[in-house]
mmCIF file of the C-alpha atoms, coordinates in Angstrom:
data_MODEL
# 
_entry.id   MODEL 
# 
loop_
_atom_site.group_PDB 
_atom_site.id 
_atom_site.type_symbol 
_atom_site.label_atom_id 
_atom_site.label_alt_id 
_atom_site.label_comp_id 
_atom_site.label_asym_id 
_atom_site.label_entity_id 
_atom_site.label_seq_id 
_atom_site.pdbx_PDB_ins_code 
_atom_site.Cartn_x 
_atom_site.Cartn_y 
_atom_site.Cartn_z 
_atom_site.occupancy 
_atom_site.B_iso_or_equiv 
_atom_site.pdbx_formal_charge 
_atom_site.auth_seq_id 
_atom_site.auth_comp_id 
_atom_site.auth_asym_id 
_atom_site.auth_atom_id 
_atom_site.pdbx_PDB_model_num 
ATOM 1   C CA . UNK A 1 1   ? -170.330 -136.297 -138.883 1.00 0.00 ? 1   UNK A CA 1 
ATOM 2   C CA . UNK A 1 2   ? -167.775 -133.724 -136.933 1.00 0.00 ? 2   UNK A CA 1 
ATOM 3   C CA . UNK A 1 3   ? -169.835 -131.672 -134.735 1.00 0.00 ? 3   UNK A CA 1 
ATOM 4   C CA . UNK A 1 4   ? -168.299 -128.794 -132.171 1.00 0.00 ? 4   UNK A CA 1 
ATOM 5   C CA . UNK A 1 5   ? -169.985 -126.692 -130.199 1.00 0.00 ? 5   UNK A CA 1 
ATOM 6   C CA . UNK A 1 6   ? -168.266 -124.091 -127.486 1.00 0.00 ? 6   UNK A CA 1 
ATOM 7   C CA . UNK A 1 7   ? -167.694 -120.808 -125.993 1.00 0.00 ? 7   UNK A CA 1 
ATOM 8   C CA . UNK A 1 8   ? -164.647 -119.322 -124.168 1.00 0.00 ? 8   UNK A CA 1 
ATOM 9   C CA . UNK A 1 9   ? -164.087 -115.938 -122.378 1.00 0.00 ? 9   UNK A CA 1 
ATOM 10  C CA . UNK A 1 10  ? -160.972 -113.825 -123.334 1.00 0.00 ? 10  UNK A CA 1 
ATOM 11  C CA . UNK A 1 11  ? -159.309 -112.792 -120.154 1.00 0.00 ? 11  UNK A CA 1 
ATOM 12  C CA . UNK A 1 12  ? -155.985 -111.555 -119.046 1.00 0.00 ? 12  UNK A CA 1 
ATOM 13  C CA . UNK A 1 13  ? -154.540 -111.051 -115.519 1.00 0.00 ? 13  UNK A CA 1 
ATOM 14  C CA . UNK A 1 14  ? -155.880 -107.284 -114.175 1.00 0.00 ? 14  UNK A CA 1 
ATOM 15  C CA . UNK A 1 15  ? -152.632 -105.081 -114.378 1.00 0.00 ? 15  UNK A CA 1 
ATOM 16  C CA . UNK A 1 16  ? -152.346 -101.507 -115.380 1.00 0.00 ? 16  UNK A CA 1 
ATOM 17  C CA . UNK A 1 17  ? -152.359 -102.131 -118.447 1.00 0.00 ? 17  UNK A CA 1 
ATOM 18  C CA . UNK A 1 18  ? -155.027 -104.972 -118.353 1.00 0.00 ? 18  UNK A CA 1 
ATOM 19  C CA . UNK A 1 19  ? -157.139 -103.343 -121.003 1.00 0.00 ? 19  UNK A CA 1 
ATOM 20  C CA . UNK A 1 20  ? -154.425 -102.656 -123.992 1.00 0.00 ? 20  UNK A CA 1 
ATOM 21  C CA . UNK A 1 21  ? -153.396 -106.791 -123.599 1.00 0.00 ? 21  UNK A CA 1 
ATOM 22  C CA . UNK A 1 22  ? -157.005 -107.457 -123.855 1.00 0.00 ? 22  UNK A CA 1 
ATOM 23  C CA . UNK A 1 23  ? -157.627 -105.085 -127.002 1.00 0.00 ? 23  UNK A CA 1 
ATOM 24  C CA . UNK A 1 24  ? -154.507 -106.671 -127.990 1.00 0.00 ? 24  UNK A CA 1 
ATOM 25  C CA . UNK A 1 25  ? -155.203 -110.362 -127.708 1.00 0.00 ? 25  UNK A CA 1 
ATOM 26  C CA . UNK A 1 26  ? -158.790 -109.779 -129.300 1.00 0.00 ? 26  UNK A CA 1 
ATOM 27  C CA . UNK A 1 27  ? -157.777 -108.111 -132.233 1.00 0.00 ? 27  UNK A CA 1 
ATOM 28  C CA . UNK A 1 28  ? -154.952 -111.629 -132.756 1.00 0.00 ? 28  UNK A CA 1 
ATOM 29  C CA . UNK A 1 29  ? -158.148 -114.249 -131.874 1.00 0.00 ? 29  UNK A CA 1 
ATOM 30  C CA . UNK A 1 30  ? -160.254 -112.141 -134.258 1.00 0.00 ? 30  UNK A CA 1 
ATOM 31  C CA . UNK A 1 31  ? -157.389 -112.175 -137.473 1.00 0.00 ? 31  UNK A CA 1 
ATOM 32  C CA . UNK A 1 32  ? -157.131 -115.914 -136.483 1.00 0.00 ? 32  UNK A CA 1 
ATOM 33  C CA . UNK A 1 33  ? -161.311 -116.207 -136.907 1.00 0.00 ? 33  UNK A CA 1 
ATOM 34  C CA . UNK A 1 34  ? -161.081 -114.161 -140.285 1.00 0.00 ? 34  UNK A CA 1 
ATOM 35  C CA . UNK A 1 35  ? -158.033 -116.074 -141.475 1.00 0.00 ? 35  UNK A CA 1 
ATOM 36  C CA . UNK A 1 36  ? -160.304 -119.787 -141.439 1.00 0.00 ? 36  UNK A CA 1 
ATOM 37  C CA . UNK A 1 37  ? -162.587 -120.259 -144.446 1.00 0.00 ? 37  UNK A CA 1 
ATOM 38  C CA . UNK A 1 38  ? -164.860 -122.251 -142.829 1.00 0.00 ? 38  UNK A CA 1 
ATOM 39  C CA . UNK A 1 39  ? -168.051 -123.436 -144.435 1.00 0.00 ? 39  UNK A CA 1 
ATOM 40  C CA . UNK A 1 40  ? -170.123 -125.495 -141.889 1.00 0.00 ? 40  UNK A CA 1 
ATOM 41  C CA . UNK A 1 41  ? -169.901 -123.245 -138.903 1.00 0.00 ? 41  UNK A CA 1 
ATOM 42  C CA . UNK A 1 42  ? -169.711 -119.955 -137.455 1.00 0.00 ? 42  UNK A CA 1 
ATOM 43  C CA . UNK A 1 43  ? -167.035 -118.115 -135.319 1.00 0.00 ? 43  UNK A CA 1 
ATOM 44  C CA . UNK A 1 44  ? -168.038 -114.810 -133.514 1.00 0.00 ? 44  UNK A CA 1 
ATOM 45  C CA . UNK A 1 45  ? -166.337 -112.890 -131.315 1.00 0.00 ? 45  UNK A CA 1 
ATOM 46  C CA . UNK A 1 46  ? -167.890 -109.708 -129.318 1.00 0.00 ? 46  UNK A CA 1 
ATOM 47  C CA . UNK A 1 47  ? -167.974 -107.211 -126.667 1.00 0.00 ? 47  UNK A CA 1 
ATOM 48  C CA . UNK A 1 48  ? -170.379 -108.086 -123.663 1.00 0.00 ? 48  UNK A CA 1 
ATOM 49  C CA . UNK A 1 49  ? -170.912 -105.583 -120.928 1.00 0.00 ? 49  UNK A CA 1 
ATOM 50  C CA . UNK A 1 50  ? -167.188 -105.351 -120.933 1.00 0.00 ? 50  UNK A CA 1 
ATOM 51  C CA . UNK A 1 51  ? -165.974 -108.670 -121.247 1.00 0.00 ? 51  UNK A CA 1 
ATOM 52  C CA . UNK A 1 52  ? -165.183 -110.523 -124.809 1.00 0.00 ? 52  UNK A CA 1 
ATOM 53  C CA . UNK A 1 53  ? -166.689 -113.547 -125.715 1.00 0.00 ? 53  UNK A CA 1 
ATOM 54  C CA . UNK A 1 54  ? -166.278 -116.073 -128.432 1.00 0.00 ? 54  UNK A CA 1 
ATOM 55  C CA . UNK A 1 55  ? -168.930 -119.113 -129.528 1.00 0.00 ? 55  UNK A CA 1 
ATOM 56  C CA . UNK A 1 56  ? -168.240 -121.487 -132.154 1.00 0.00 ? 56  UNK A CA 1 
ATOM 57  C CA . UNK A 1 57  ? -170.206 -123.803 -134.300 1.00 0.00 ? 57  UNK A CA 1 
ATOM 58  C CA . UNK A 1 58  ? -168.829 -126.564 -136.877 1.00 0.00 ? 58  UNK A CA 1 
ATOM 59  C CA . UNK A 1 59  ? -170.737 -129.141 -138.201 1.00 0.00 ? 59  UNK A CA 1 
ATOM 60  C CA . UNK A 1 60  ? -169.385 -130.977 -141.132 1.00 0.00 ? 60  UNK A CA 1 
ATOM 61  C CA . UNK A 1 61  ? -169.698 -134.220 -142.950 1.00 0.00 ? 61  UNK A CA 1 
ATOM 62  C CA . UNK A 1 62  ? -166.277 -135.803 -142.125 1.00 0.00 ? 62  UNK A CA 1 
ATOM 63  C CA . UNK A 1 63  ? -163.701 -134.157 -139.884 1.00 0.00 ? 63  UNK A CA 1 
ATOM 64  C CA . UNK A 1 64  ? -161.166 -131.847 -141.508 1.00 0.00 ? 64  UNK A CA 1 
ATOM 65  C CA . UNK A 1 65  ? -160.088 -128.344 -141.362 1.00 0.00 ? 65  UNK A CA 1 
ATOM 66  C CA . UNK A 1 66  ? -162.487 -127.206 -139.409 1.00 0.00 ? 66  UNK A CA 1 
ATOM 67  C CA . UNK A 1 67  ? -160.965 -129.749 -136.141 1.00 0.00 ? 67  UNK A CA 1 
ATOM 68  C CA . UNK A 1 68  ? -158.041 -128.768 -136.739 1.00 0.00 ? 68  UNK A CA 1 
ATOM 69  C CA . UNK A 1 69  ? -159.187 -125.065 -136.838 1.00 0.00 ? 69  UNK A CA 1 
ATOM 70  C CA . UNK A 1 70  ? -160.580 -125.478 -133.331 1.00 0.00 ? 70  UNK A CA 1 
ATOM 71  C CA . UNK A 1 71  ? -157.214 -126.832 -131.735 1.00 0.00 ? 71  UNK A CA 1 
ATOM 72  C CA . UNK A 1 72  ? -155.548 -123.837 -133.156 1.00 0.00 ? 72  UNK A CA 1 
ATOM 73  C CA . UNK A 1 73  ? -158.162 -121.551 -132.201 1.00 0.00 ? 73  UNK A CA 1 
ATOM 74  C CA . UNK A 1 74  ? -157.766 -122.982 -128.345 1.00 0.00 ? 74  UNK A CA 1 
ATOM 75  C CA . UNK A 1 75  ? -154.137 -123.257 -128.320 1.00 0.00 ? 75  UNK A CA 1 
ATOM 76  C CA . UNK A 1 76  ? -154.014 -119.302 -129.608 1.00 0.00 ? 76  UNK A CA 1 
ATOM 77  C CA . UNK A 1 77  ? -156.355 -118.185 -126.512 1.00 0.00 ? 77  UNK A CA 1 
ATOM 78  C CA . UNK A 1 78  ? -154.931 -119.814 -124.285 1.00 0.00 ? 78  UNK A CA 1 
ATOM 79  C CA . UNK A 1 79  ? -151.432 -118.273 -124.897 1.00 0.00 ? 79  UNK A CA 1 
ATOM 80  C CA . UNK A 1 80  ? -152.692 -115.095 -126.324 1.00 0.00 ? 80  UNK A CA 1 
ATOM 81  C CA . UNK A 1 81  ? -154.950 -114.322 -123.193 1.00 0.00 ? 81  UNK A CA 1 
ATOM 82  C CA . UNK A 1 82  ? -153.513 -117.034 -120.255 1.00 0.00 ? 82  UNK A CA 1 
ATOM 83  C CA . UNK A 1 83  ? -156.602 -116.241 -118.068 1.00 0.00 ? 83  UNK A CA 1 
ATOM 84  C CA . UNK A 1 84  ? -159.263 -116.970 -120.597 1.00 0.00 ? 84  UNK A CA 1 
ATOM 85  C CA . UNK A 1 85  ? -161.341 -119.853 -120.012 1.00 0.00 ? 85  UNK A CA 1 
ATOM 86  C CA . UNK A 1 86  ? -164.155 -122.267 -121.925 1.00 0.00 ? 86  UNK A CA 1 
ATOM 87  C CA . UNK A 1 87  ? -165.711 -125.174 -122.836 1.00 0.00 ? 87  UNK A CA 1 
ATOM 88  C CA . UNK A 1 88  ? -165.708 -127.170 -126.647 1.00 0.00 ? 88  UNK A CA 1 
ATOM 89  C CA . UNK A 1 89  ? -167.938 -130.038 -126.975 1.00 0.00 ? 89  UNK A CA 1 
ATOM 90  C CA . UNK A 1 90  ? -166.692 -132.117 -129.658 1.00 0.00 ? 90  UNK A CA 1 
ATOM 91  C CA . UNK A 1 91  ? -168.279 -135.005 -131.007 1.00 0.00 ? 91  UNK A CA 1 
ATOM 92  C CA . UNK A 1 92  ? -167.304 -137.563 -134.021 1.00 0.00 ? 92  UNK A CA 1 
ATOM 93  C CA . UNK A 1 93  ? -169.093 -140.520 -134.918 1.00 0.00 ? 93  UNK A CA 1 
ATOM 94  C CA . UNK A 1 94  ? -166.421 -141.755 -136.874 1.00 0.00 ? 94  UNK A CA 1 
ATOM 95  C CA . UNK A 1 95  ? -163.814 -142.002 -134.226 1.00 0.00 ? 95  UNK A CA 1 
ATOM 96  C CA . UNK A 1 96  ? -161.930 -144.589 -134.240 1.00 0.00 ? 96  UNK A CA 1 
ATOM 97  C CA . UNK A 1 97  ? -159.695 -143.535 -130.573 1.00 0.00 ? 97  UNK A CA 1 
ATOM 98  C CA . UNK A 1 98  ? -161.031 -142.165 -127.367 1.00 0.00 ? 98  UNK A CA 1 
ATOM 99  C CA . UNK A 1 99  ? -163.953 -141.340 -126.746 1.00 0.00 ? 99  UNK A CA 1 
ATOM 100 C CA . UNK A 1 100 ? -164.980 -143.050 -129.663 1.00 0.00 ? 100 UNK A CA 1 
ATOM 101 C CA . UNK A 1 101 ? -167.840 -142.145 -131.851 1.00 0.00 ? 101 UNK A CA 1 
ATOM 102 C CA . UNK A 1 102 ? -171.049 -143.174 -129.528 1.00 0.00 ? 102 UNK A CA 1 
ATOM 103 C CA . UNK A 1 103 ? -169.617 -140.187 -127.230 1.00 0.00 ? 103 UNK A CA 1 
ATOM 104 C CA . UNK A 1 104 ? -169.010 -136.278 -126.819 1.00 0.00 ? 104 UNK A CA 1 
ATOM 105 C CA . UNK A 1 105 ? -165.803 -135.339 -125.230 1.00 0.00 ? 105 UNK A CA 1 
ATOM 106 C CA . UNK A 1 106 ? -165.082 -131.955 -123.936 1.00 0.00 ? 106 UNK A CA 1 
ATOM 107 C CA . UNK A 1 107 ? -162.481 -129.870 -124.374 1.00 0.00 ? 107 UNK A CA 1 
ATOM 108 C CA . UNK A 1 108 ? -161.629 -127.239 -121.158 1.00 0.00 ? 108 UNK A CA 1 
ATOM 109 C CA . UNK A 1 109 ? -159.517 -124.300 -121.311 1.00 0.00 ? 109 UNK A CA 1 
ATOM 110 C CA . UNK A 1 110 ? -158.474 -122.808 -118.309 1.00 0.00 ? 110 UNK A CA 1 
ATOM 111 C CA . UNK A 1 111 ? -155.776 -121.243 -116.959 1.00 0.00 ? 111 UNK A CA 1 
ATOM 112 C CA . UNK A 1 112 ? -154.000 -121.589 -120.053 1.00 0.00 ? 112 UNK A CA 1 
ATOM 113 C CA . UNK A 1 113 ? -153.952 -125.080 -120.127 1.00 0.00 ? 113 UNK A CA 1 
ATOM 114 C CA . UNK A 1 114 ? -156.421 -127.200 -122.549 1.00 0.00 ? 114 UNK A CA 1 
ATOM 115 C CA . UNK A 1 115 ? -157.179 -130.742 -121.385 1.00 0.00 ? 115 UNK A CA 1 
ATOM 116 C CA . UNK A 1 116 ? -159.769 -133.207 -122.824 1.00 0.00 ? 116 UNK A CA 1 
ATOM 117 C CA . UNK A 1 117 ? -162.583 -134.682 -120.360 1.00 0.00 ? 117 UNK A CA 1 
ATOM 118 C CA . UNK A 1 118 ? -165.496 -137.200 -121.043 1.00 0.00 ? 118 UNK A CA 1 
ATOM 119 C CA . UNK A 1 119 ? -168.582 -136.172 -121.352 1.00 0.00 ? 119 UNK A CA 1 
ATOM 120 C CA . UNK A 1 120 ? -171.337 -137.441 -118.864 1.00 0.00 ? 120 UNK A CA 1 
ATOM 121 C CA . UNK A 1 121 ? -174.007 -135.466 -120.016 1.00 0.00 ? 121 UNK A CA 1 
ATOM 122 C CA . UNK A 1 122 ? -174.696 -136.411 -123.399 1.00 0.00 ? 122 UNK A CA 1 
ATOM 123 C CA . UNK A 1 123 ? -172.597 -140.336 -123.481 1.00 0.00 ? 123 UNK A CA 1 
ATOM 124 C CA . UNK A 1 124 ? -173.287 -142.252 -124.775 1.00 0.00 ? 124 UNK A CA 1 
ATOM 125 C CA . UNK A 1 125 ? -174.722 -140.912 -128.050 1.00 0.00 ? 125 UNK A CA 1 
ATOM 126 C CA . UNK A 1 126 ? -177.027 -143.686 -128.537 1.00 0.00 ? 126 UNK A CA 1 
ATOM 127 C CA . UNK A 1 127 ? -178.439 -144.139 -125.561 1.00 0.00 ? 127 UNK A CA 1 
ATOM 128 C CA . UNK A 1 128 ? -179.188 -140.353 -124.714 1.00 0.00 ? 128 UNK A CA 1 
ATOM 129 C CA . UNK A 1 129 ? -179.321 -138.199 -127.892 1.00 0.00 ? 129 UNK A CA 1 
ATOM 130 C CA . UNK A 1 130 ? -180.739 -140.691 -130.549 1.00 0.00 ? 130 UNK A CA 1 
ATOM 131 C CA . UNK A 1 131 ? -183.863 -142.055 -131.254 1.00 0.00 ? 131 UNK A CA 1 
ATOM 132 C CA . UNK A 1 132 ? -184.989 -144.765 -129.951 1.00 0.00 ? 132 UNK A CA 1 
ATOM 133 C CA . UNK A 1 133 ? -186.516 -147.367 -132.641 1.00 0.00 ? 133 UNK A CA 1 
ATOM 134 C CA . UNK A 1 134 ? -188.492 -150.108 -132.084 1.00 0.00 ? 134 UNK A CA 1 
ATOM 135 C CA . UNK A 1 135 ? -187.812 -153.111 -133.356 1.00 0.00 ? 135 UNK A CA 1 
ATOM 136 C CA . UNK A 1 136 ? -189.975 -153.274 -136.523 1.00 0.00 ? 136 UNK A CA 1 
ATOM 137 C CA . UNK A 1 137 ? -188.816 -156.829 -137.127 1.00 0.00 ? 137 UNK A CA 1 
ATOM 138 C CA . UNK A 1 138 ? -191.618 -159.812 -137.363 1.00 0.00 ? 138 UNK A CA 1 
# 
């Protein structure tokens, strides 16, 4: 299973003309969103007391498109609107390279740069998220 879950805040730096680069970055993140065809997940994008926000949810089978949608998505923000900043949490249990797939890693964007951090909140999968079985054996 390919699992990502995240939010990031479009942001530019304040200048006088702060608000057309915003309107301007928004409306490229928000051809990018309607450009995927994603159909595990949802994108959405929107206004909040004056500041834009964007969550994310993909959960498929097997990782795919939908990954590689998300580092495309992140790498657009980030040079689209350099002040934005947000957290991914990204999690595939059929990892084979760091982290692995008994663990989340997150994925940070902030100023402009994206970098890829463990996750001590929720790693090791097995240990913290999934049930815990008895041992039914006699």
């Amino acid at each position: 299973m390919y699992q990502a879950t995240g939010w990031l805040v479009i942001r530019h730096p304040e200048t006088e003309d702060e608000l057309d680069q915003i309107r301007e970055s928004v409306r490229e993140v928000q051809r990018l969103i309607d450009s995927y065809a994603w159909q595990a997940g949802t994108l959405d994008l929107r206004a909040v007391n004056g500041e834009y926000f964007l969550s994310l949810v993909a959960n498929t089978n097997h990782r795919g498109q939908e990954a590689l949608d998300v580092a495309d998505l992140l790498r657009s923000v980030a040079s689209a609107a350099p002040e934005s900043y947000g957290l991914v949490y990204e999690w595939d249990d059929e990892a084979q390279s760091w982290p692995g797939g008994n663990a989340f890693k997150a994925i940070v964007l902030a100023n402009g740069e994206i970098t890829e951090r463990g996750d001590p909140f929720l790693s090791p999968t097995e240990a913290v998220i999934e049930p815990d079985y008895p041992d039914h054996g006699g």
